[in-house]
N, C-alpha and C positions, 0 to 999 in steps of 0.2 A: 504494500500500500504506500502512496506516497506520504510523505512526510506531510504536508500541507496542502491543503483541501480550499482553495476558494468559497467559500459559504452561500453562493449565490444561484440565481435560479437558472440561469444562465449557464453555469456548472455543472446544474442537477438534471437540465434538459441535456446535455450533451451525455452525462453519464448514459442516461438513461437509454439514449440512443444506441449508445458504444455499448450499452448489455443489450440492448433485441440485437444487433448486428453479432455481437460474440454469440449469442442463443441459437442464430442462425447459422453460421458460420458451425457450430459442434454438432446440431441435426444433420448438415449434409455430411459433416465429416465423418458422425457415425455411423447415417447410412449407406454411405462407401465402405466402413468399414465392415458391415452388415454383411451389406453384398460379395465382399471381396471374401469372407467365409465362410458365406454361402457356396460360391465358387470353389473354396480348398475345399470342401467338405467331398465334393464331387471328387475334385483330382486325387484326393487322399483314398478315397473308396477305390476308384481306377489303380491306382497303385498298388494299393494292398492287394487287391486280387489279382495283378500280373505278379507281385513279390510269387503268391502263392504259388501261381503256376509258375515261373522259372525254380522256384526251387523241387517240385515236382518234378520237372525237367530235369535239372540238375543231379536226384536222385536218382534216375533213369537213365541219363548216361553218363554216371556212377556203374548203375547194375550191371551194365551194357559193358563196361571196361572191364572190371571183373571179370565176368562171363568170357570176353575176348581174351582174357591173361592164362585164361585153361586149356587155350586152343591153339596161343599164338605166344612168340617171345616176346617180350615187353618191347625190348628194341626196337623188335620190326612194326607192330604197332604204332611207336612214337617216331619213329622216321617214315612213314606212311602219311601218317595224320599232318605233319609237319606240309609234305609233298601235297598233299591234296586238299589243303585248306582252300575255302573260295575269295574270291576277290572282295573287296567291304571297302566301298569309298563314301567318305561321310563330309557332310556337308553341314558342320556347326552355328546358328544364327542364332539372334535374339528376336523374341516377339515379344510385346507389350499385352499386360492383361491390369488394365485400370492404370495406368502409370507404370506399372511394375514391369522392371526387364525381364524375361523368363529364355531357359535356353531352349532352340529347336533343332533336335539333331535329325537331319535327311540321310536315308540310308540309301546308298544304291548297291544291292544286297546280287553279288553275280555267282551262280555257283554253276559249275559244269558238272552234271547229272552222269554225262558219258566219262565215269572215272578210270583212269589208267591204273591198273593197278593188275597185279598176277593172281587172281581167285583161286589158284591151286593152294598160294600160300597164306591163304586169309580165309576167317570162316562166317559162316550167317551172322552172328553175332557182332561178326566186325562192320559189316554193312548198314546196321544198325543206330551201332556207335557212332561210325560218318557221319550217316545220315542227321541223328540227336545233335552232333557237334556241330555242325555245319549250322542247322536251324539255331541251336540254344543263341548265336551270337548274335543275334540281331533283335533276341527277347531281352538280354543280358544288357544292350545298349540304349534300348525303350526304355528300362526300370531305370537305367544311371540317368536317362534324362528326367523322366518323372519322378526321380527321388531329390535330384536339383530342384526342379519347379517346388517340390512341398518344402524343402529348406527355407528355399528364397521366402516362398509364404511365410512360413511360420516367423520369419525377420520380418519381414513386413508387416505382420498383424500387428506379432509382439509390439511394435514400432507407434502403429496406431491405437493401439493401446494406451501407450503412456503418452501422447499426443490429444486422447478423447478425454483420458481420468484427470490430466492435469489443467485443461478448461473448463472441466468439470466442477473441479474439487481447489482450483488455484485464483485461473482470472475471474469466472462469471463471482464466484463467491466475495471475491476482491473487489469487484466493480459494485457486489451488491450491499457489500459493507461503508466503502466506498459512501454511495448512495446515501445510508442509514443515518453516515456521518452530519454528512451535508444538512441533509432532514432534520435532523435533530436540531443542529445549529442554528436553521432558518425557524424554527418553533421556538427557540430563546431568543433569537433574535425578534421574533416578532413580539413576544409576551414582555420581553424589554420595553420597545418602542411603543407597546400599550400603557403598561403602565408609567412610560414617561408623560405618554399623551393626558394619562389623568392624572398626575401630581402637577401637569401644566394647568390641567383643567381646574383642577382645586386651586394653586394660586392664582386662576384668573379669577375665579369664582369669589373669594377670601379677599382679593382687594376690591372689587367689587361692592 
C-alpha cells in the first residue's frame, strides 16, 4: 500500500476505477487459465494412454528378444538389428497453444519391408522382434513429445497460478483497503467540516 493516500474524491473515483479494471483484468486471466487446463487435462489423458501402450510394446519386444536369444546368438541378432534399422527423419517445431510455445515433432517414419537378411540364420521370432523394433520408435518419439507438451503445461499453469492468487489475495485486496482508507478519511473529514459549520453557526447565533 502506498504510504500516502490523497483523501479526496477524486482519488477515491480513480481507485475505484483501477479495482473494476484489476477485477476485470483476473476474470479473463482466470478464464484463460481455466481453459488452458481444460486443455492439459485432454493432452495429459492422451498421454497416459500412449505411456501405456509403449510400455506394453516395450514389454513385447522384450519377450520377442528373449524368445530370439534361444534360437539365435546375441551377436548376430545385434548386428542385424543394427543393419536393418529404418530411416527416421524428424522435423522438430514449435506451435503455440494460448500463448504457450509447445514442441511438434514431424516424423517421416521410412522403413523397407523387403528386409535383406539370411532367414536360414534367423528365426520367427526374430521377425517379430524387427518388426516391434522398427514400429516401437516412432510411438517412443510421440510420448517424448507429449510428455514435453505436459511439462511445458504444468510450468505454465503453475505460473498462472501465482499470477491469478497474487491479484487475488495482493492488489485487488490492496486497492480495496486502499479505498476503505480514503473512505474513512472523507467521513472525518466531513463530520469535521460539520461541526465546524455549527460552532460557526452558534457564534453567529451568540452575537446575535
Amino acid at each position: 500500500m502506498r504510504e500516502t493516500l490523497s483523501p479526496s474524491r477524486m482519488e477515491l473515483i480513480r481507485l475505484r476505477e483501477q479495482l473494476n479494471t484489476t477485477k476485470r483484468g483476473h476474470k479473463l486471466l482466470k478464464d484463460k487459465q481455466d481453459e488452458f487446463i481444460h486443455r492439459f487435462v485432454k493432452i495429459i489423458k492422451k498421454y497416459k494412454e500412449l505411456r501405456i501402450d509403449v510400455e506394453n510394446k516395450v514389454l513385447n519386444l522384450i519377450k520377442y528378444y528373449q524368445m530370439t536369444l534361444t534360437k539365435m546368438p546375441e551377436d548376430t541378432i545385434n548386428n542385424y538389428l543394427k543393419e536393418l534399422k529404418p530411416t527416421t527423419n524428424l522435423k522438430v517445431s514449435v506451435t503455440k497453444l494460448m500463448g504457450v510455445e509447445l514442441p511438434l515433432v514431424d516424423i517421416d517414419f521410412k522403413s523397407d519391408n523387403n528386409y535383406d537378411y539370411n532367414f536360414l540364420e534367423t528365426s520367427a521370432s526374430f521377425d517379430l522382434l524387427l518388426n516391434f523394433s522398427n514400429n516401437l520408435l516412432e510411438f517412443l518419439l510421440n510420448l517424448a513429445e507429449l510428455e514435453t507438451k505436459v511439462e511445458k503445461m504444468i510450468i505454465e499453469i503453475e505460473k498462472s497460478k501465482r499470477r491469478v492468487n497474487a491479484i487475488e489475495n495482493i492488489v485487488i485486496k490492496e486497492i480495496e483497503e486502499q479505498i476503505r482508507v480514503i473512505r474513512m478519511k472523507l467521513s472525518d473529514l466531513e463530520r469535521s467540516n460539520t461541526i465546524r459549520m455549527m460552532k460557526s453557526k452558534e457564534i453567529i447565533t451568540s452575537k446575535e
